[in-house]
C-alpha positions in Angstrom: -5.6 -29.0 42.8 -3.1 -31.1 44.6 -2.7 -34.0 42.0 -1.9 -31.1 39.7 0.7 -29.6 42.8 2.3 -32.7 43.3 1.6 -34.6 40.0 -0.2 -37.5 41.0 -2.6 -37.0 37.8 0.4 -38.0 35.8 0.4 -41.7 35.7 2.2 -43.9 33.7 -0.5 -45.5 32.4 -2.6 -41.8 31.6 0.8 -40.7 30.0 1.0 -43.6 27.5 -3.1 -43.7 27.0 -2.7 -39.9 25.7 0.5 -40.3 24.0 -1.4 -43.0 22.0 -4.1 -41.0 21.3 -1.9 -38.1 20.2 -0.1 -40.8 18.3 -3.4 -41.5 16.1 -4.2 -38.0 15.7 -1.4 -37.0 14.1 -1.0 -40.2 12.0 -4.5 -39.8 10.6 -3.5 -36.0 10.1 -0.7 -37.3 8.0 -2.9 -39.6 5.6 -5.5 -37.4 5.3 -2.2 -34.3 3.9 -0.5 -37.3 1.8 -3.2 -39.7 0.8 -6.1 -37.2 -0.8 -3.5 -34.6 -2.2 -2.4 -34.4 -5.5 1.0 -34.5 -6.8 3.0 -32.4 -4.4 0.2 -30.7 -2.9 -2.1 -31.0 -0.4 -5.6 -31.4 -0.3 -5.9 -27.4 0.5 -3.3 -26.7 -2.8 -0.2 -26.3 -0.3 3.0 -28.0 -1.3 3.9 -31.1 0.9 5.7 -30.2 4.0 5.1 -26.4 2.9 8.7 -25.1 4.0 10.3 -28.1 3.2 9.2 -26.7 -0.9 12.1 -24.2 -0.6 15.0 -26.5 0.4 14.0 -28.9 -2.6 13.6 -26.3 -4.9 17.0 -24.1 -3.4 18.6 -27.8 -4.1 17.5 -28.0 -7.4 18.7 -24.3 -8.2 22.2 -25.6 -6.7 22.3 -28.8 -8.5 21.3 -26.8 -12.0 24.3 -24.6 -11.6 22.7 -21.4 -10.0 23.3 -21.7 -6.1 23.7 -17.9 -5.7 20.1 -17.1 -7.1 18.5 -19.3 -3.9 18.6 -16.2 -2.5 17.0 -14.1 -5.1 13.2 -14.4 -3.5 11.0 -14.1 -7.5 14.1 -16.6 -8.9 13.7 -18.8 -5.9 9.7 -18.4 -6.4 9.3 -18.9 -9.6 11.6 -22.5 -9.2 8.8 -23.5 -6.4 6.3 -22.5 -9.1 7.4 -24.9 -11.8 8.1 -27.8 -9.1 4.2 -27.6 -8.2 2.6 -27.0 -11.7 1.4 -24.2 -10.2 1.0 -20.4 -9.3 -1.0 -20.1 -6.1 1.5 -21.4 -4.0 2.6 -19.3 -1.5 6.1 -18.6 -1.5 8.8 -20.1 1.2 11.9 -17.8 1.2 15.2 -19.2 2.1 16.8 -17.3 4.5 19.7 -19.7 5.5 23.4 -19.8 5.4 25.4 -21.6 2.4 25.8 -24.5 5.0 22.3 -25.6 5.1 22.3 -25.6 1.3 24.6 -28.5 1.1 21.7 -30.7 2.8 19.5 -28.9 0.1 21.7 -30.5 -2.8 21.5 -34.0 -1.0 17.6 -33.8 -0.8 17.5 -32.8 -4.5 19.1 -35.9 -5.9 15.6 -37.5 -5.2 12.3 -36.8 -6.2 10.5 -34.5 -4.6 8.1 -36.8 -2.2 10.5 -39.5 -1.6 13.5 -37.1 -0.3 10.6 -35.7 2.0 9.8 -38.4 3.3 13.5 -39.7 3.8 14.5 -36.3 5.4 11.8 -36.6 8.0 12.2 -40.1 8.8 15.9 -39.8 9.0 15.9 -37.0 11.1 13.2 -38.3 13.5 14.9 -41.2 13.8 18.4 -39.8 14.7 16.2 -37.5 17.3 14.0 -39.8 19.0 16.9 -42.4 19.2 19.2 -39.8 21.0 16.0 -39.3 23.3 15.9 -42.8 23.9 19.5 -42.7 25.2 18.7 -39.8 27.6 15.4 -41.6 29.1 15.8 -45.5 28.7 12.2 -46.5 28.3 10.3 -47.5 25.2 7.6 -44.9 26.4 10.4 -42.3 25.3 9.7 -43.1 21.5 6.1 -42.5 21.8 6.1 -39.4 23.6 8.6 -38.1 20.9 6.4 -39.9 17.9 3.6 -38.2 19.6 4.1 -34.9 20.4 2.1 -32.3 18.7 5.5 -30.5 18.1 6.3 -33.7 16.1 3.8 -33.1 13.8 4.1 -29.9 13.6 7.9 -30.1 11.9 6.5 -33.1 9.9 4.3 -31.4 8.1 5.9 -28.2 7.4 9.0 -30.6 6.7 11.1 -28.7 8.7 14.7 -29.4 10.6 13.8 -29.0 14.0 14.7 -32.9 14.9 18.3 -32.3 12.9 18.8 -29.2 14.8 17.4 -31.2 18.1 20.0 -34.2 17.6 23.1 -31.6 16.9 22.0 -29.5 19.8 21.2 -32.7 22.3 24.3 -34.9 20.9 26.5 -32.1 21.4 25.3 -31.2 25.5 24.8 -34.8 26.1 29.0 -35.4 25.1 30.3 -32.3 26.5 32.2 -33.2 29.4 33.1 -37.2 27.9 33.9 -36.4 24.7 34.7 -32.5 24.2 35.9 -33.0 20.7 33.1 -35.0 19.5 30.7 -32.5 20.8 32.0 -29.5 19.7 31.7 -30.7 16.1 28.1 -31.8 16.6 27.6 -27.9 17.9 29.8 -26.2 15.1 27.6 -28.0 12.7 24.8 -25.4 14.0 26.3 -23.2 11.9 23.6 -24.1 9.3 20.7 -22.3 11.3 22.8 -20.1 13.6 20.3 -17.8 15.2 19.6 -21.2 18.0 22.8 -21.2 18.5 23.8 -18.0 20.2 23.7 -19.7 23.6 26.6 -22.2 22.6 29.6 -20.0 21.8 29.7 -18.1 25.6 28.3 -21.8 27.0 31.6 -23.6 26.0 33.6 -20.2 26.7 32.4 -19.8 30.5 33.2 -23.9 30.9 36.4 -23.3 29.0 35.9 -26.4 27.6 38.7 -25.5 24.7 38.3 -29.0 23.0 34.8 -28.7 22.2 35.5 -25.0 21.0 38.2 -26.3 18.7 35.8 -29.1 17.5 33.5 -26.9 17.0 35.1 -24.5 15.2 36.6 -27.6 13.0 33.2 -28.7 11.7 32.2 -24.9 11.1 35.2 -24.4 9.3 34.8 -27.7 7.0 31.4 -26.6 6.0 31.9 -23.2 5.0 35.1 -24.6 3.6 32.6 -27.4 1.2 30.6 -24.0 0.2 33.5 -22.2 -1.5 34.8 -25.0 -3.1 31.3 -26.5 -4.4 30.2 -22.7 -5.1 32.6 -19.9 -4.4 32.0 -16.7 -2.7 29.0 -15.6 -4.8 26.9 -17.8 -2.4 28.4 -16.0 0.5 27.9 -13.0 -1.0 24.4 -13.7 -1.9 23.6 -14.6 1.3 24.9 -11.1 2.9 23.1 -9.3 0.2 19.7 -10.9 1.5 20.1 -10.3 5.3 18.8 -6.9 5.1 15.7 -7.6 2.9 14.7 -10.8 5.2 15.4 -8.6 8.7 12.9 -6.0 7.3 10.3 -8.2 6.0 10.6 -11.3 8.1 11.3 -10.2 11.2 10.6 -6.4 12.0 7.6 -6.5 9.7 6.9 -9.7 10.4 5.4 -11.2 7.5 5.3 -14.4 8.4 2.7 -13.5 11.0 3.4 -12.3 14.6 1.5 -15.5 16.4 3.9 -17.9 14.1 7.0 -16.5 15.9 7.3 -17.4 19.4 9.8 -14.9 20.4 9.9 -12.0 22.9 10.6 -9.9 20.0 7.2 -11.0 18.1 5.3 -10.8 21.5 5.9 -7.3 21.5 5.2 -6.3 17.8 1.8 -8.3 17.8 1.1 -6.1 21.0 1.5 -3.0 19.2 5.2 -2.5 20.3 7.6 -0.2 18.3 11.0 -1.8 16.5 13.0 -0.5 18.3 11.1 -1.6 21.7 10.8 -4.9 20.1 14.5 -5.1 19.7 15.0 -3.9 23.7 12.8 -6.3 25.4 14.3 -9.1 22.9 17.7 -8.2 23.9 17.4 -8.1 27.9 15.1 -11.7 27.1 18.2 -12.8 25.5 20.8 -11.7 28.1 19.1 -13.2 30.8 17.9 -16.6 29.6 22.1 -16.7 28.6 22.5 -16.1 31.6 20.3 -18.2 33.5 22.2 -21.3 31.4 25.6 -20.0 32.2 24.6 -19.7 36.2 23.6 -23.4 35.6 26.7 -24.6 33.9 29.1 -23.1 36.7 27.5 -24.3 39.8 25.2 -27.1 38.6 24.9 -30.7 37.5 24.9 -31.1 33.5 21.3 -32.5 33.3 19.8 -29.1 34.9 22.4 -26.8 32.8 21.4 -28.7 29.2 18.0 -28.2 30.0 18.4 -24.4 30.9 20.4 -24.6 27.3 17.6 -25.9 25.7 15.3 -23.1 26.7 18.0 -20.5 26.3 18.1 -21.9 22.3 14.5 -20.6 21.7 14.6 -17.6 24.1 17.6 -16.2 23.0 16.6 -15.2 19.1 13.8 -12.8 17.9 13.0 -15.5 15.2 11.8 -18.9 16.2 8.5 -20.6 15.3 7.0 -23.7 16.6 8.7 -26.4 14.9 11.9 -25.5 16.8 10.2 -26.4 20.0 11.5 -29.8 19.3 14.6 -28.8 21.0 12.2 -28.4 24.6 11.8 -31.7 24.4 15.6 -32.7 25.6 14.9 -30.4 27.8 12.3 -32.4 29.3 14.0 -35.5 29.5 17.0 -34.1 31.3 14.9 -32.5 33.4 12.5 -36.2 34.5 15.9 -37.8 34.5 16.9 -35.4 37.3 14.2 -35.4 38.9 14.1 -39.0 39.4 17.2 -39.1 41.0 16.8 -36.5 43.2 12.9 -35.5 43.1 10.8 -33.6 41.7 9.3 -30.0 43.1 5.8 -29.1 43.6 4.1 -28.3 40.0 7.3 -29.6 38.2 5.1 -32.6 36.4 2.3 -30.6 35.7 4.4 -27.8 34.3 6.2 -30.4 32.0 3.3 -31.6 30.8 2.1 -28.4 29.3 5.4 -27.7 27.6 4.8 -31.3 26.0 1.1 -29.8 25.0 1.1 -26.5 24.4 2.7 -26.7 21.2 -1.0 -28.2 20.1 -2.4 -24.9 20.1 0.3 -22.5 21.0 -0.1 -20.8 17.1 -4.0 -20.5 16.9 -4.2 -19.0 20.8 -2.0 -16.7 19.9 -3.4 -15.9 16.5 -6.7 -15.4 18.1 -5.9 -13.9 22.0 -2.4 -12.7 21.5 -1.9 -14.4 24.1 2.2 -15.7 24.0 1.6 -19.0 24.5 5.0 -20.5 23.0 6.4 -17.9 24.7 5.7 -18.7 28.2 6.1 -22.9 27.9 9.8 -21.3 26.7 10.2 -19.1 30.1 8.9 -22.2 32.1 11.3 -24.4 30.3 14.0 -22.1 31.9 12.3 -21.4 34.8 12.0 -25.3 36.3 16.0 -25.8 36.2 16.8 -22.7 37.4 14.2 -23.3 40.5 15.3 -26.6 41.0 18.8 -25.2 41.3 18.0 -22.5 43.7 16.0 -24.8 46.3 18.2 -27.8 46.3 20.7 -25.0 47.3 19.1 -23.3 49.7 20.4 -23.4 53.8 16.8 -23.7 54.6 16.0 -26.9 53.0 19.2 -28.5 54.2 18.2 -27.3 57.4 14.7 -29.2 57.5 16.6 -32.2 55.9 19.2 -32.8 58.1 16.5 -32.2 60.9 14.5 -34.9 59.7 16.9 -37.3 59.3 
């Protein structure tokens, strides 16, 4: 019990030997999905990075001159359809903003198993080398290769490491280059739900060049929308929202353990709507306001990791391929605490948010038991605590006493 107190367990040399065997997991995982599927399936007759089938398909429907039907759900399905020769695939709605359909476009111009592999690599690579900046080890690359929530976005060919770098480029220039952050963070805009943290963040810091920035970059992309498509997209887009908050989220067809939120927590439990919407909205307010506490009386690593938390707290609809954003939590949070020490269980505790993604989905599919959830509270939980000690009179006291 007191190597996991004090996190003696977690040697350097046990971190890399499990990293490595994560490492090998995941890339036999990925041979066995790419190397005995056929065509753009996989060996159980799912497309290829299953969500990523939507954005190819949305940027084929743009490139062919219907953008506003990516929103149609049987239009959208029936392009998916045709892309995998078949009709048992399950269908992938696309419930973004215009903005992300511009990446869609991109990804379309190439077939569809090369531009998934491109997207994944390219992202991953932006991601873990922006980790690599934060913690300057080459162990850093391997723990971000190997993390189970690494595989978990590569195989569902998701965009949780573009939405990682935007997030962590954007914290990680805030207070040296305002400008330059707040474009990285306008660019959120795409996949705005993780972003509700950002706009009250930069307002309580009145950090007015990174608002501007990020109101610049915002700006520009909705601006490439309605000259590439016009206002049908937008208005396609509005005309969904209903339909994908009734199906999605309150009736939560994707499945309740696939969404880590307070707001799922409750439904799987048996919870009403509208209780749903209550316990996700005082969630919300208070991991907010656990970041903004940190960002007016804190150092920046322990406020970007309270951010980081507060991204996947803060909206009823996040699944674990977004985790990926925990992970700059977790190297703000070792980088502080090498500099200035680490608390009882703190080691231990950041370990299981590495982990838990692992098995996060299937615990709760089978106990109801939040676990993405709760590695998202501790995430918040460790800056905050870290906060409130080094701040207390007491252990200043017992300090200066023993020097």
């Amino acid at each position: 019990m007191d190597g996991l107190r004090n996190g003696s367990w977690l040697t350097r040399e046990r971190v890399i030997a499990i990293a490595t065997m994560s490492a090998v997991a995941s890339l036999v995982s990925l041979v066995w999905l790419f190397g005995f599927g056929h065509g753009t399936l996989d060996p159980m007759g799912r497309p290829l990075g299953t969500d990523y089938s939507q954005v190819w398909a949305a940027g084929k429907m743009a490139l062919g001159g219907h953008p506003a039907d990516v929103w149609s759900w049987p239009k959208h399905f029936a392009v998916q359809q045709q892309i995998h020769h078949s009709t048992t695939v399950d269908l992938y709605g696309w419930h973004y903003p215009p903005p992300f359909l511009l990446v869609a476009s991109l990804l379309a111009l190439l077939p569809y198993l090369p531009a998934l592999l491109v997207w994944q690599a390219a992202s991953l690579g932006a991601f873990a080398a922006l980790m690599r900046r934060l913690v300057p080890r080459w162990e850093t690359v391997l723990l971000v290769v190997a993390a189970p929530v690494t595989l978990i976005c590569v195989t569902h060919g998701h965009n949780g490491f573009l939405t990682a770098f935007l997030l962590g480029g954007g914290l990680l220039l805030l207070e040296r280059k305002p400008l330059a952050a707040g474009l990285l963070l306008g660019c959120l805009i795409y996949k705005p739900q993780l972003a509700l943290v950002i706009p009250p963040l930069l307002l309580v810091t009145r950090n007015w060049r990174a608002i501007a920035g990020a109101c610049l970059s915002a700006g520009l992309l909705v601006a490439a929308t309605l000259l590439f498509w016009g206002w049908p997209v937008w208005q396609a887009f509005l005309d969904s929202l209903p339909l994908t908050r009734d199906v999605v989220l309150e009736q939560g067809r994707t499945g309740w353990y696939k969404i880590m939120s307070p707001f799922s927590a409750v439904r799987m439990w048996g919870g009403s709507i509208a209780l749903a919407y209550a316990v996700q909205s005082l969630v919300t307010a208070a991991a907010v306001a656990g970041a903004l506490f940190l960002a007016l009386r804190d150092n920046a690593r322990l406020r970007n990791a309270a951010v980081t938390a507060a991204v996947v707290l803060s909206t009823p609809y996040v699944l674990d391929y977004d985790f990926v954003v925990l992970g700059l939590g977790l190297a703000w949070l070792w980088r502080d605490g090498e500099e200035k020490g680490f608390l009882p269980w703190d080691r231990s505790l950041m370990a299981l948010v590495w982990i838990a993604p692992l098995a996060a989905r299937r615990i709760a599919e089978f106990t109801y038991f939040p676990l993405g959830l709760i590695i998202a509270a501790i995430m918040l939980a460790l800056p905050l605590r870290r906060s409130i000690v080094r701040a207390s009179p007491f252990r200043r006291s017992r300090e200066a006493f023993a020097q």
